[in-house]
Structure formats: structure tokens, C-alpha cells
C-alpha positions as CSV (number, residue, x, y, z in Angstrom):
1,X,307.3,39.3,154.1
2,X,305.3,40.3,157.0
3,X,304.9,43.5,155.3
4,X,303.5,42.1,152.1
5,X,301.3,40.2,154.6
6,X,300.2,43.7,156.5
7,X,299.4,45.3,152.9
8,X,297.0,42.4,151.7
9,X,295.3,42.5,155.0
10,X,294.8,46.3,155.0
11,X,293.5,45.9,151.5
12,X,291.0,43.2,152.0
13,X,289.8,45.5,155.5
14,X,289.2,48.3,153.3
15,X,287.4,45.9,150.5
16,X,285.1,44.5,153.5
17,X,284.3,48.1,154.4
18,X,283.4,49.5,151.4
19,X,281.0,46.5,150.4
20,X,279.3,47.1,154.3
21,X,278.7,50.6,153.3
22,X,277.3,50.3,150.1
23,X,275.3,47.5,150.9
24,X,273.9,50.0,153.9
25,X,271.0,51.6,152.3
26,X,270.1,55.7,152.5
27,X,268.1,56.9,155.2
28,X,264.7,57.8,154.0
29,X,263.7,61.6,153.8
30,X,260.0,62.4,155.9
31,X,258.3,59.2,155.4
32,X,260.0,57.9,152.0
33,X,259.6,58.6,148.6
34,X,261.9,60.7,146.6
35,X,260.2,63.9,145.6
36,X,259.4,63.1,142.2
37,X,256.1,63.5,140.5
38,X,255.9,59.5,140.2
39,X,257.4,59.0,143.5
40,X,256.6,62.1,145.9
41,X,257.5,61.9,149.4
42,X,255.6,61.0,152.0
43,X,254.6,63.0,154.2
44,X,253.0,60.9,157.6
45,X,253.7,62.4,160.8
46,X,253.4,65.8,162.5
47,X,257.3,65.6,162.1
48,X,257.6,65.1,158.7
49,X,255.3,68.0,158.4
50,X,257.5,70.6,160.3
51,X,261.0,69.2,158.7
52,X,259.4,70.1,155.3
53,X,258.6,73.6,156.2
54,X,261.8,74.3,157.7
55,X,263.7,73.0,154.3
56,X,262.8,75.3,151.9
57,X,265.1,73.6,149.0
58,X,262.2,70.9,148.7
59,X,259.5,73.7,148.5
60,X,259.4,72.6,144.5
61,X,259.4,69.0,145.1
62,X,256.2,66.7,144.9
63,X,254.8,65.2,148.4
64,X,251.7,63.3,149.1
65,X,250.2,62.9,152.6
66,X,250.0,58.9,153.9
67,X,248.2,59.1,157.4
68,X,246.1,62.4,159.2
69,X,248.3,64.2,161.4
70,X,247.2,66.1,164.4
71,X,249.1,69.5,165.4
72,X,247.8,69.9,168.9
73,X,250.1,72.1,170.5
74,X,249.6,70.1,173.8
75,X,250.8,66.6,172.4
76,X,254.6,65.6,172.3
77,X,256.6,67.8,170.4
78,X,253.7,69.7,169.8
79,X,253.7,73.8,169.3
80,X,252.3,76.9,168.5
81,X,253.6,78.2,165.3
82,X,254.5,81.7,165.0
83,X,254.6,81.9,161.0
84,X,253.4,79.8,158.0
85,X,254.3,76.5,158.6
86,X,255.4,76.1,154.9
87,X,256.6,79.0,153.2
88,X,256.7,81.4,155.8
89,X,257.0,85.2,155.0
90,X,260.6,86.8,156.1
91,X,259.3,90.1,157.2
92,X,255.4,89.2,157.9
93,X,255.4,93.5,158.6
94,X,254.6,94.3,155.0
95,X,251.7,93.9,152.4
96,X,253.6,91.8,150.0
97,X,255.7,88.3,150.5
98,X,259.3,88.3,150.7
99,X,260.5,84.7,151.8
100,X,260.7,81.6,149.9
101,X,257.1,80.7,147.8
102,X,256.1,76.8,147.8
103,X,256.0,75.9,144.2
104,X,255.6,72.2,144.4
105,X,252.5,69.8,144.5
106,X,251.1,69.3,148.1
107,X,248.0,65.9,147.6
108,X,246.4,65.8,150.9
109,X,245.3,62.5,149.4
110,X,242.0,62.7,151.4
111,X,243.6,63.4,154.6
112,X,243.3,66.0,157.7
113,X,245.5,67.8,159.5
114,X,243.7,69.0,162.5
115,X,244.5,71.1,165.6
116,X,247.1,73.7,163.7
117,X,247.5,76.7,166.2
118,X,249.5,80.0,164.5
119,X,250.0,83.2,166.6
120,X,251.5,85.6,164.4
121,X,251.6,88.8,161.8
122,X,251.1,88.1,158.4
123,X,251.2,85.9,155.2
124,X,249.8,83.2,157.9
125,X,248.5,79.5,157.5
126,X,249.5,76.3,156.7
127,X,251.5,78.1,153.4
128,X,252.5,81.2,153.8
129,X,253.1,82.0,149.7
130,X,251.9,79.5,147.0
131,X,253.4,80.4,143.5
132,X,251.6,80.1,140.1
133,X,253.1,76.7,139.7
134,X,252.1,75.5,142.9
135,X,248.9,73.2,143.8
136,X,247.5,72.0,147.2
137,X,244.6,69.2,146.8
138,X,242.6,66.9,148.6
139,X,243.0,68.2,152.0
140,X,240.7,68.4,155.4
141,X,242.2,71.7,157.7
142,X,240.5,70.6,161.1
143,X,239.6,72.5,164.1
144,X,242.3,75.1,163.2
145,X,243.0,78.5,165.3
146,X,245.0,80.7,163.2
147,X,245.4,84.5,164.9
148,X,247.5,87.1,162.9
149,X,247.8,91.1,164.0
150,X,248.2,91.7,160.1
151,X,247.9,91.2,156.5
152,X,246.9,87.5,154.6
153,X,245.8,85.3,157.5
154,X,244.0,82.0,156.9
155,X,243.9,78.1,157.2
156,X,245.4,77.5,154.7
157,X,247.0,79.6,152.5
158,X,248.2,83.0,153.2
159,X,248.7,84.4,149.8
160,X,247.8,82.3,146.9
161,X,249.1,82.4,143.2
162,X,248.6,78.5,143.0
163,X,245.9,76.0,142.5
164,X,243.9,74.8,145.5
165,X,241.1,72.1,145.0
166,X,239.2,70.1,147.2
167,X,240.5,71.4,149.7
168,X,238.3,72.9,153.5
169,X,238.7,74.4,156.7
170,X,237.0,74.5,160.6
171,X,238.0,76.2,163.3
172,X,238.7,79.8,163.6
173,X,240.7,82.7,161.8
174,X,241.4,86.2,163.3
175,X,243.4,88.9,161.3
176,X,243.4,92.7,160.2
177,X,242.9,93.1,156.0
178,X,243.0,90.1,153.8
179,X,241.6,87.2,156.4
180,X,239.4,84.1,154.8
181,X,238.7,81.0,156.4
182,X,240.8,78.8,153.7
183,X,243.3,81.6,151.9
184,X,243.9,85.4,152.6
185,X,244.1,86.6,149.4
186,X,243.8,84.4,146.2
187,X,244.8,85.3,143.0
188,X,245.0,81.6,141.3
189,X,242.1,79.2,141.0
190,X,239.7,77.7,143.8
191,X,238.1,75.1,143.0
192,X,235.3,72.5,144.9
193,X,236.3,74.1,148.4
194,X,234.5,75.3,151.4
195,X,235.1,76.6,154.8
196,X,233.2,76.7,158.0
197,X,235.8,78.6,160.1
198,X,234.5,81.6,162.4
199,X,236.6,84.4,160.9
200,X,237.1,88.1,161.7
201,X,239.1,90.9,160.8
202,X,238.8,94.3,159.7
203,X,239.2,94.6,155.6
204,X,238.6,92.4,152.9
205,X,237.1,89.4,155.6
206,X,235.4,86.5,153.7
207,X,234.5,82.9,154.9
208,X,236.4,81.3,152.1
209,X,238.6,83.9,150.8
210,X,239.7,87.4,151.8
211,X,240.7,88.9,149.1
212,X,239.6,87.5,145.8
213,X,241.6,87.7,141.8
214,X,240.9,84.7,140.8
215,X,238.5,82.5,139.8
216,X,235.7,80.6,142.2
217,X,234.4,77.4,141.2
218,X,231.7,75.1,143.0
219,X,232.9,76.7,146.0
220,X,231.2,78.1,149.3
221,X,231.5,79.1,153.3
222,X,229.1,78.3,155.8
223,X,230.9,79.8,158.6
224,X,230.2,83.4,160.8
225,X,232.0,86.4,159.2
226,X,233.0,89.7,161.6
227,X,234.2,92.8,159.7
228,X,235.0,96.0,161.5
229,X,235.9,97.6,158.2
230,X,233.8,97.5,155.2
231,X,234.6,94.8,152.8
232,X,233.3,91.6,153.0
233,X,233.5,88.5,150.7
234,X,232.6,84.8,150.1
């Protein structure tokens, strides 16, 4: 009897427990949202920032920014980057990209993200490789320093194959060939963007864009350009 008694007990425990943890809801990933084109996630802290970068199987998800974020190396948890931030090249020593591209929808949704400091080699910014599919919009790059000893530096996109719009830079951007204050080298569209940034470099050195394949629309730079080489663009 006392057995039968022990059973229906057990039973009704394990019942109780799996109605707590269903009834426990999911933690949310970065600041909510699933990823989805109608419910992107939410990207609202310096920290949500960094885990998406450093979880490339989200890289074709959609994410919209809900707040500025600040990246000032001096504030908690604060650093200097020494790659991309999204999207970061694997071996930043060669002329072409081979880590894993961004080829999701980044909306800045008016928003800034100010105070990014990158030290590095190559394919630098705040994407190191968009892909055709990709598009950044509606974001403010503020007083960033991005300084790179190679190929594709910029604010904020290394090496574009994507769609950037509405989209600017200030601050400062040092690299060899291929260094524009907003993308390196651009082979996808640019459109209604601009860029004060002070950038130099040797090759292929332009306020907006380094190198240039693709098409410029209602776009300009209003910042100093240093070449030590002999190509210089917008």
C-alpha cells in the first residue's frame, strides 16, 4: 500500500515540475525579438552588440537597433577591438575575405554608435564582410578611431557586397590600400551617406569609400583625405 502511495506521489512531483518549467518562459536573446524580418532582434546595449558579433550563426538573421550605444573603450566592459566587430576576417593578412560574411538586415533605426576603437590588419570596421544579400541602414558611426596596418579599413564596413543607406561616419580612419571613412572597398550600392572622418592611407584612400564598384547615390565626404600613394577617391 505504502508503495502505491510512494508511486502517486512521485507522479504528481514530476506533474508539478513539468508544469513549473513550462510555465518558465525562454530567456530572451540580446534585447528580445526573434530574428525574424517581422520580429528582428533587438539590439540595445554595447553587450548585445559584441554577443552578436561573436555568434556568427545569427549573421543572416534580422536585428534592429532600440537605444544608441556607446563603445568607449574606457567604460565598463569596454574594449579595443582588434578585428571587425561583426564579421571579422580569419586571416586579415590577405587581399580578399575568408571568415564568415554578415548576410542579414542590420536597421540602425536612427541610432549611433559612438566611440568604436579597432587596432588591427585588415577587412576592419564595424563589418568586416557584408554579402550581396546583406543591408545596413539608418545608422550614425560617432567619433570612431579605426587603425588597420592593411587592406579594407573603415567605419563601417570593411569590404562591402551589400546595401548600405543612410548610413555616416566621424572620427578617424588609418590604413594602407583600400581605406574610406564609411567602407574600404564597395562593390554593392551606397546610397544617401556621408562621412566626415579624417582618413589616411596609402592606395585607393577616399573620404566615403576606398575603393569603389558600385554605384554612388546622393552621397558625399566632408572630411581631410592623406594619400601617400596615388589614388584617391570620394
Amino acid at each position: 500500500m505504502k508503495t502505491l502511495q510512494d508511486s502517486q506521489i512521485m507522479r504528481t512531483i514530476s506533474i508539478l515540475i513539468a508544469l513549473c518549467l513550462i510555465s518558465i518562459p525562454a530567456q530572451a536573446k540580446y534585447g528580445g525579438g526573434s530574428g525574424t524580418a517581422e520580429d528582428p532582434y533587438q539590439i540595445a546595449t554595447a553587450a548585445d552588440l559584441i554577443a552578436l558579433g561573436e555568434d556568427p550563426n545569427d549573421y543572416d538573421k534580422h536585428f534592429i537597433m532600440t537605444d544608441n550605444i556607446d563603445l568607449d573603450p574606457n567604460l565598463p566592459g569596454g574594449k579595443v577591438f582588434d578585428k571587425a566587430v561583426i564579421a571579422w576576417d580569419t586571416v586579415q593578412t590577405t587581399p580578399w575575405f575568408e571568415g564568415t560574411s554578415f548576410t542579414g538586415i542590420f536597421d540602425g533605426n536612427g541610432h549611433t554608435i559612438s566611440h568604436m576603437t579597432i587596432k588591427g590588419v585588415g577587412c576592419l570596421g564595424l563589418f568586416g564582410h557584408l554579402e550581396s544579400a546583406a543591408t545596413v541602414k539608418d545608422l550614425g558611426l560617432v567619433v570612431v578611431k579605426i587603425t588597420g596596418s592593411d587592406w579594407y579599413v573603415a567605419a563601417l564596413v570593411g569590404l562591402s557586397q551589400g546595401s548600405v543607406s543612410r548610413c555616416y561616419a566621424t572620427g578617424a580612419v588609418s590604413g594602407r590600400d583600400g581605406a574610406g571613412g564609411l567602407i574600404g572597398d564597395s562593390r554593392g550600392s551606397v546610397t544617401q551617406c556621408y562621412s566626415t572622418c579624417i582618413v589616411t592611407g596609402n592606395s585607393y584612400v577616399g573620404g566615403l569609400v576606398g575603393y569603389n564598384y558600385g554605384p554612388l547615390t546622393q552621397c558625399y565626404s566632408a572630411g581631410a583625405v592623406v594619400s601617400t600613394g596615388t589614388w584617391v577617391t570620394l
